[in-house]
DRENMI-802797 format. One record per residue: residue in three letters; x, y, z of N, C-alpha, C in turn. Coordinates in Angstrom, 1 decimal. Layout:
<sites>
<type ALA	nX X	nY Y	nZ Z	caX X	caY Y	caZ Z	cX X	cY Y	cZ Z> .
...
</sites>
This chain:
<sites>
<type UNK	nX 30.3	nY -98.1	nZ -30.8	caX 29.7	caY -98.9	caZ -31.8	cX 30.5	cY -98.7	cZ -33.1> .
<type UNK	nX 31.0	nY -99.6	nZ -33.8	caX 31.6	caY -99.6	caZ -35.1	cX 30.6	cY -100.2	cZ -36.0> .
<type UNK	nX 30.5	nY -99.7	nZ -37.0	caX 29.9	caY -99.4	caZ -38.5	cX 30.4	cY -99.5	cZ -39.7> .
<type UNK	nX 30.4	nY -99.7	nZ -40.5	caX 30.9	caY -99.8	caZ -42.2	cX 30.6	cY -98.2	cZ -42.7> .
<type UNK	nX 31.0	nY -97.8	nZ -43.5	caX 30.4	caY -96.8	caZ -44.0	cX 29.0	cY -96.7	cZ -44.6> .
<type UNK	nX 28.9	nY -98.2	nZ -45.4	caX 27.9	caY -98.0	caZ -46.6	cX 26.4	cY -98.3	cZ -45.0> .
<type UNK	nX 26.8	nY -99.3	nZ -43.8	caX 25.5	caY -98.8	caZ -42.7	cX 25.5	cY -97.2	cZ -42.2> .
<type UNK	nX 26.5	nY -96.7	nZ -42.1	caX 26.5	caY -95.2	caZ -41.6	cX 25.7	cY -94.4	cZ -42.7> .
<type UNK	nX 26.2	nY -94.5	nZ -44.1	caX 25.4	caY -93.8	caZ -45.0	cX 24.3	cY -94.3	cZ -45.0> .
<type UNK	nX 23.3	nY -95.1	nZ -44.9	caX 21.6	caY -95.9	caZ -44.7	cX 21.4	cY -95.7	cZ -43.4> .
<type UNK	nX 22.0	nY -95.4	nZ -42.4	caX 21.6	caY -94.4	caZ -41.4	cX 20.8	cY -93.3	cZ -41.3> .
<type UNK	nX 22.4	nY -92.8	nZ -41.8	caX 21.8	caY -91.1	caZ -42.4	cX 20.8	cY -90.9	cZ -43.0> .
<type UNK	nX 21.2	nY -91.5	nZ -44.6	caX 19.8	caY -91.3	caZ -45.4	cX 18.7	cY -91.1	cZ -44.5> .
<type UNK	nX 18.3	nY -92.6	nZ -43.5	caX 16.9	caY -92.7	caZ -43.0	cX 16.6	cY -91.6	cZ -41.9> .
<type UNK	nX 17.9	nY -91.5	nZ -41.1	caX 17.4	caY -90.5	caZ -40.6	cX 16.7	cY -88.8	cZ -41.3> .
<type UNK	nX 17.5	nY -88.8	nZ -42.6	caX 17.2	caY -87.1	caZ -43.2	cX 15.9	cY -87.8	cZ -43.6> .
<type UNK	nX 15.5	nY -88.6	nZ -44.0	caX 14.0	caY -89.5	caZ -44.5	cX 13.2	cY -89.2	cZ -43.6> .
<type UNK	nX 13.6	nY -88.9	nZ -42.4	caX 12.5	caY -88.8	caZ -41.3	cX 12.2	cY -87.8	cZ -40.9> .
<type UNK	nX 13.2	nY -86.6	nZ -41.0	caX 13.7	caY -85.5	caZ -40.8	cX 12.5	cY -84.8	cZ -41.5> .
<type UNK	nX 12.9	nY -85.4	nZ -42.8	caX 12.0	caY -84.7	caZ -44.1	cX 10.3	cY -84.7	cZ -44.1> .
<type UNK	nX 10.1	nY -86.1	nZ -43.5	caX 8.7	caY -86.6	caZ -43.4	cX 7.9	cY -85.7	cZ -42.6> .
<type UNK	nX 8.9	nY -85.4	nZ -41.3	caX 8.3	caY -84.6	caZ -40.4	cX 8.2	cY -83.0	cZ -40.6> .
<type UNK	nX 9.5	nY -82.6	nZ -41.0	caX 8.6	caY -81.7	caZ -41.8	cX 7.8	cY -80.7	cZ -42.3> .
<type UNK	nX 7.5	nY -82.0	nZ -43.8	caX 6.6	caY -82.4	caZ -44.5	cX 5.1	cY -82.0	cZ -43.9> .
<type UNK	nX 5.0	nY -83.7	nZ -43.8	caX 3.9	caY -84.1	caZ -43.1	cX 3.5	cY -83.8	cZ -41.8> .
<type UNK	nX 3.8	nY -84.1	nZ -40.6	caX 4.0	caY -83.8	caZ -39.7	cX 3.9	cY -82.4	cZ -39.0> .
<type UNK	nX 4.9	nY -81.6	nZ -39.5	caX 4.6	caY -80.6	caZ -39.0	cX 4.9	cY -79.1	cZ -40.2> .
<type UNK	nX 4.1	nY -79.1	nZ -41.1	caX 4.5	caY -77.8	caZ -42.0	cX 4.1	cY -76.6	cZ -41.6> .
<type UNK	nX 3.2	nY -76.5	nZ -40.5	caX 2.7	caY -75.6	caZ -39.4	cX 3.9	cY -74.6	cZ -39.2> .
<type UNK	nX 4.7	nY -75.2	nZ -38.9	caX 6.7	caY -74.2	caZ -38.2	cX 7.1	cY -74.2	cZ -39.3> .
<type UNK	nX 7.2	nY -72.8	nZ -39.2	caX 7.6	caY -72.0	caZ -40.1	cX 9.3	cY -72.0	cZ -40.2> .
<type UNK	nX 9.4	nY -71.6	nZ -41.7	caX 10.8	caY -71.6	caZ -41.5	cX 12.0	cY -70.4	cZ -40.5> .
<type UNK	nX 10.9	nY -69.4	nZ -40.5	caX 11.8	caY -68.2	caZ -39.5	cX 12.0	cY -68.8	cZ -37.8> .
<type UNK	nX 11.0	nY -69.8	nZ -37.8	caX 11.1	caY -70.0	caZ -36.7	cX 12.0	cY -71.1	cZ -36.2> .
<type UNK	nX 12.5	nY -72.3	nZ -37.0	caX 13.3	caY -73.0	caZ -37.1	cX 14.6	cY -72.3	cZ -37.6> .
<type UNK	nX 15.0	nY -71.7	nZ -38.1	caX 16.0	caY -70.5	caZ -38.2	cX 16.5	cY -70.0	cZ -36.9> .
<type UNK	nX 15.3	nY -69.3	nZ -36.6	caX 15.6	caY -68.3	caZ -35.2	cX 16.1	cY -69.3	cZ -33.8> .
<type UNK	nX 15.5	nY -70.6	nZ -33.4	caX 15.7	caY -71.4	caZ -32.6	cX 16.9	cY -72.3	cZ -33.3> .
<type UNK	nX 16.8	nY -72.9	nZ -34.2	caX 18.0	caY -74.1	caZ -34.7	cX 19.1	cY -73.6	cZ -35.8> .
<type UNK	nX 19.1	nY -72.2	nZ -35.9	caX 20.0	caY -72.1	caZ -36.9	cX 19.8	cY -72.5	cZ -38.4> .
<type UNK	nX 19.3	nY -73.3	nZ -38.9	caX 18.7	caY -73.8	caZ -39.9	cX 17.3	cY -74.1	cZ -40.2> .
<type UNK	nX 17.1	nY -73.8	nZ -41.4	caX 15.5	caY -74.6	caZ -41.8	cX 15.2	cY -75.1	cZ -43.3> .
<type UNK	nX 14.2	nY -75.1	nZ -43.4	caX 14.1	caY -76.0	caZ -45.1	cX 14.7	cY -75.4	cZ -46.0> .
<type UNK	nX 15.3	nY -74.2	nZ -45.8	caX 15.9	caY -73.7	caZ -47.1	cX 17.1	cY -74.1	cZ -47.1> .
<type UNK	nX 17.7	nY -74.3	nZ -46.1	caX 19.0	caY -74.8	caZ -45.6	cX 19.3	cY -76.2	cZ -46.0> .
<type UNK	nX 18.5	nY -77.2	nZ -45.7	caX 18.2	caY -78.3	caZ -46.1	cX 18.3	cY -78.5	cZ -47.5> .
<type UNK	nX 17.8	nY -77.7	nZ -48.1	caX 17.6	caY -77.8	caZ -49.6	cX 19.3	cY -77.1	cZ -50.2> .
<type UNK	nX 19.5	nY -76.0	nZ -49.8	caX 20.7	caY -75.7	caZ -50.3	cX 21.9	cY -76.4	cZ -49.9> .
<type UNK	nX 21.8	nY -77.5	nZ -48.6	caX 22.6	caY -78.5	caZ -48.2	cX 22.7	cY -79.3	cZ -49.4> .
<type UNK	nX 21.2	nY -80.1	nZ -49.8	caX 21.3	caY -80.8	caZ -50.6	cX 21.7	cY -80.5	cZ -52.1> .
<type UNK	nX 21.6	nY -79.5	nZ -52.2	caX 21.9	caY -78.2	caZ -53.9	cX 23.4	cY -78.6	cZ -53.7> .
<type UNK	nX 23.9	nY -78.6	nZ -52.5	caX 25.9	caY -78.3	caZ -52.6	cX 25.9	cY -79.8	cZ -53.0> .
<type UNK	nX 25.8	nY -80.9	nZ -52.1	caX 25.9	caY -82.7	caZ -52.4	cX 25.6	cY -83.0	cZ -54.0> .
<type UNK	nX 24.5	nY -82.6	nZ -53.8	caX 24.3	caY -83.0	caZ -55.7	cX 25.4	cY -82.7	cZ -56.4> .
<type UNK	nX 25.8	nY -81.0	nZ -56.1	caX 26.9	caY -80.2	caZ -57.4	cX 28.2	cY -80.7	cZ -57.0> .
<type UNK	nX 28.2	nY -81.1	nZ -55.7	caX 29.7	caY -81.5	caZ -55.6	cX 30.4	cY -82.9	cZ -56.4> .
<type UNK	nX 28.8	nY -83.8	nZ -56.5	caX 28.8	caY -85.0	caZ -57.1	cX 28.9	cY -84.7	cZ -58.4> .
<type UNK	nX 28.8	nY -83.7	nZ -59.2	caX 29.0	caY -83.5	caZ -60.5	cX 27.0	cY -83.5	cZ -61.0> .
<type UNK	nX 26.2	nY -83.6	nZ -60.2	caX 24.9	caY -83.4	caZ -60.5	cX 24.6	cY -82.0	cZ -60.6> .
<type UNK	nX 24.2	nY -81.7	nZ -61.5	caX 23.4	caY -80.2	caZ -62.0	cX 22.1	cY -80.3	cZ -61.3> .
<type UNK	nX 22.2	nY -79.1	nZ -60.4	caX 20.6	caY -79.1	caZ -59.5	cX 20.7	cY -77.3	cZ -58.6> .
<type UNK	nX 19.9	nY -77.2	nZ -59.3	caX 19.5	caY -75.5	caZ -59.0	cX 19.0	cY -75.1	cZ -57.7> .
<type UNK	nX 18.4	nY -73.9	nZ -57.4	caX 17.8	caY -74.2	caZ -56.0	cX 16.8	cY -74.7	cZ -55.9> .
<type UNK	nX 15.8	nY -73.9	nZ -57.4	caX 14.9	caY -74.7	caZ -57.5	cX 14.9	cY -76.1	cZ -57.6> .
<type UNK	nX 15.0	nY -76.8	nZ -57.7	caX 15.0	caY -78.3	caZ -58.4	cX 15.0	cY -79.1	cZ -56.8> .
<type UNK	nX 16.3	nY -78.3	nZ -55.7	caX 16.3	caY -78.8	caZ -54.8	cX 15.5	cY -78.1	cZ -53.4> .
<type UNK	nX 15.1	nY -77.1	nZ -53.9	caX 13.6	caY -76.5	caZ -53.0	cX 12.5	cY -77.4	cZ -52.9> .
<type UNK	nX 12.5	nY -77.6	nZ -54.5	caX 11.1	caY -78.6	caZ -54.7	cX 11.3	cY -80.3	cZ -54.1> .
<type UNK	nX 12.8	nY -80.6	nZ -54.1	caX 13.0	caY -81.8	caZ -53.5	cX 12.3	cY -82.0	cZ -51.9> .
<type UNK	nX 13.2	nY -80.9	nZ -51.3	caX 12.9	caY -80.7	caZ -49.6	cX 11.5	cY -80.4	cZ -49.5> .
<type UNK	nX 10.8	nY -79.3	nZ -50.0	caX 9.0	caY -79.1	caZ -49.7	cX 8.5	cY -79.9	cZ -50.6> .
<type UNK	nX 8.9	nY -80.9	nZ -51.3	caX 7.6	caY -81.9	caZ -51.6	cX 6.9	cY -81.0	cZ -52.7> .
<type UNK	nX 7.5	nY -80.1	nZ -53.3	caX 6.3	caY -79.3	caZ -54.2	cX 7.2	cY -77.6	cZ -54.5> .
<type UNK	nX 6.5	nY -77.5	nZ -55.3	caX 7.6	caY -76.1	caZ -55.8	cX 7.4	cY -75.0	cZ -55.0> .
<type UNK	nX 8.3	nY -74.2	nZ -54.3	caX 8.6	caY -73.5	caZ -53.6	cX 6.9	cY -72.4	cZ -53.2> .
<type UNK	nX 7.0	nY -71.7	nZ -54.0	caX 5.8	caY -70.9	caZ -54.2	cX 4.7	cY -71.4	cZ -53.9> .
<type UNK	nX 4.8	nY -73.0	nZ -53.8	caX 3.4	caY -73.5	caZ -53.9	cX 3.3	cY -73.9	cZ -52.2> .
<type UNK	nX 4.3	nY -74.1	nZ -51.5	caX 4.8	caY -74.2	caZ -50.3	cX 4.5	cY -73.0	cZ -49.6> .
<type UNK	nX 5.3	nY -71.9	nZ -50.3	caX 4.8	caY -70.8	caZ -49.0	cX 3.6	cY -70.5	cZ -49.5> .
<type UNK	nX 2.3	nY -70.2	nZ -50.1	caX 1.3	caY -69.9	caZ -50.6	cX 0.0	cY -71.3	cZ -49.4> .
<type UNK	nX 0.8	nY -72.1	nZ -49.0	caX -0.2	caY -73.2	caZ -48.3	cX 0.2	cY -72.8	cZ -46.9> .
<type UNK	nX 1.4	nY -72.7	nZ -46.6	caX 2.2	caY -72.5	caZ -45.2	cX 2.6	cY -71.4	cZ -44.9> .
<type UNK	nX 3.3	nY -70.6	nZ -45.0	caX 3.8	caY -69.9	caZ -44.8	cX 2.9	cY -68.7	cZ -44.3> .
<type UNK	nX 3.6	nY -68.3	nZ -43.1	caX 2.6	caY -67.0	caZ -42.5	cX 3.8	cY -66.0	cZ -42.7> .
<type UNK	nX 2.7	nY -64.6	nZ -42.3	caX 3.5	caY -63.7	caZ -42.0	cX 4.3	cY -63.5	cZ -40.9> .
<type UNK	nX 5.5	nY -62.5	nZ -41.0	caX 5.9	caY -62.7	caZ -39.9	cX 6.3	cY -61.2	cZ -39.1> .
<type UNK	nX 6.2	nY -61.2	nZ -37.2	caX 6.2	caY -60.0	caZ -37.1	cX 7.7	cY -59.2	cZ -37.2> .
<type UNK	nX 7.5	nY -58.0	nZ -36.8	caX 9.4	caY -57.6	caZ -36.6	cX 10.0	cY -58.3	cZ -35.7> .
<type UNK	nX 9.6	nY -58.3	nZ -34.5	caX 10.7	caY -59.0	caZ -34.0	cX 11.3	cY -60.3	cZ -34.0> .
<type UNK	nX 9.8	nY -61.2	nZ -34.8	caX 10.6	caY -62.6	caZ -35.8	cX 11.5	cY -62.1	cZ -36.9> .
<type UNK	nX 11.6	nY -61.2	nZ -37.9	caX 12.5	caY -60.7	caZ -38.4	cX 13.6	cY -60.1	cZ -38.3> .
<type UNK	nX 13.5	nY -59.6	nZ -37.1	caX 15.2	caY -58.9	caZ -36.5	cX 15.7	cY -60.4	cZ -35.9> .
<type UNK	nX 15.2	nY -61.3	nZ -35.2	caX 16.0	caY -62.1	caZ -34.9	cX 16.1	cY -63.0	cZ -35.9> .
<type UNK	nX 15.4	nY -63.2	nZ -37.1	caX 16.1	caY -64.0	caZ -38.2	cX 17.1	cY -63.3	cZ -38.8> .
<type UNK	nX 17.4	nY -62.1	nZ -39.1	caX 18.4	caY -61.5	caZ -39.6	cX 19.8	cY -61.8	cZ -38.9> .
<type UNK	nX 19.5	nY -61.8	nZ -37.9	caX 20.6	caY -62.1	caZ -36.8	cX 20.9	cY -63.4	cZ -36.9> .
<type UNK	nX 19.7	nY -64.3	nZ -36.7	caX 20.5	caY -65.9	caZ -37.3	cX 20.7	cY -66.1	cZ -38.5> .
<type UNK	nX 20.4	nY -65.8	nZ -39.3	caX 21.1	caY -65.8	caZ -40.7	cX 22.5	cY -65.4	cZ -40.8> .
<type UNK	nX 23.1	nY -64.2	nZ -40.3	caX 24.0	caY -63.7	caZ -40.6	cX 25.2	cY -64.6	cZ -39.4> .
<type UNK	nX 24.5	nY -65.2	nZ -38.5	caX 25.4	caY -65.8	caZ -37.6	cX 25.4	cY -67.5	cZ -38.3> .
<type UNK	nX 24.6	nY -67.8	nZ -38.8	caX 24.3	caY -69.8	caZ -39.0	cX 24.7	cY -69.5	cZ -40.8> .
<type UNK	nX 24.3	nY -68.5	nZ -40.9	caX 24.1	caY -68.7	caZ -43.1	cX 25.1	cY -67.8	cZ -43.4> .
<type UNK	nX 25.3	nY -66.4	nZ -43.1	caX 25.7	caY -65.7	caZ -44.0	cX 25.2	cY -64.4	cZ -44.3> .
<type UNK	nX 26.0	nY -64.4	nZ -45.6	caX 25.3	caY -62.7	caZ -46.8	cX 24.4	cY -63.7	cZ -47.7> .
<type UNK	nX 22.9	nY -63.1	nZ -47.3	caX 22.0	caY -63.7	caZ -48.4	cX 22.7	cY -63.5	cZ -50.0> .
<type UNK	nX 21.9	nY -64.4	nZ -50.6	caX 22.9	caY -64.0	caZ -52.3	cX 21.4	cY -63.1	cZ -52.9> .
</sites>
């Protein structure tokens, strides 16, 4: 299938639109260690994806600014509604996908 760019980009968009919705809405239940530990990425990821796109475009956008984009609501206010605890061995294996999908935390 051939495409234009500017339909490839309105693609995308809708898809991350949906992406986001779900989630959101949908599912704020899944936690982010757990989307980490299974997919390598999670909303924080998302958000610091979106943090690099902005800055690369010459847009000033912090983490916060794009934390709050991705959860719909300022970070703290996000894990304070969702966010569970988590046990060790959800934390040894997020350590492990982080360091293999992300990195050295900053």
């Amino acid at each position: 299938m051939t495409q234009d760019d500017q339909t490839r980009t309105e693609l995308e968009a809708a898809a991350f639109r949906a992406l986001m919705h779900h989630l959101l809405e949908k599912r704020p239940d899944v936690q982010n260690i757990d989307l980490m530990n299974m997919a390598g990425f999670c909303r924080n990821c998302l958000s610091r994806w979106y943090q690099e796109a902005a800055n690369a475009r010459g847009i000033e956008m912090d983490k916060a600014a794009a934390r709050e984009i991705v959860y719909g609501m300022p970070y703290d206010q996000w894990v304070a509604a969702h966010q569970a605890p988590a046990d060790a061995d959800k934390q040894a294996a997020f350590a492990e996908a982080f360091a293999k999908n992300v990195g050295k935390a900053d």
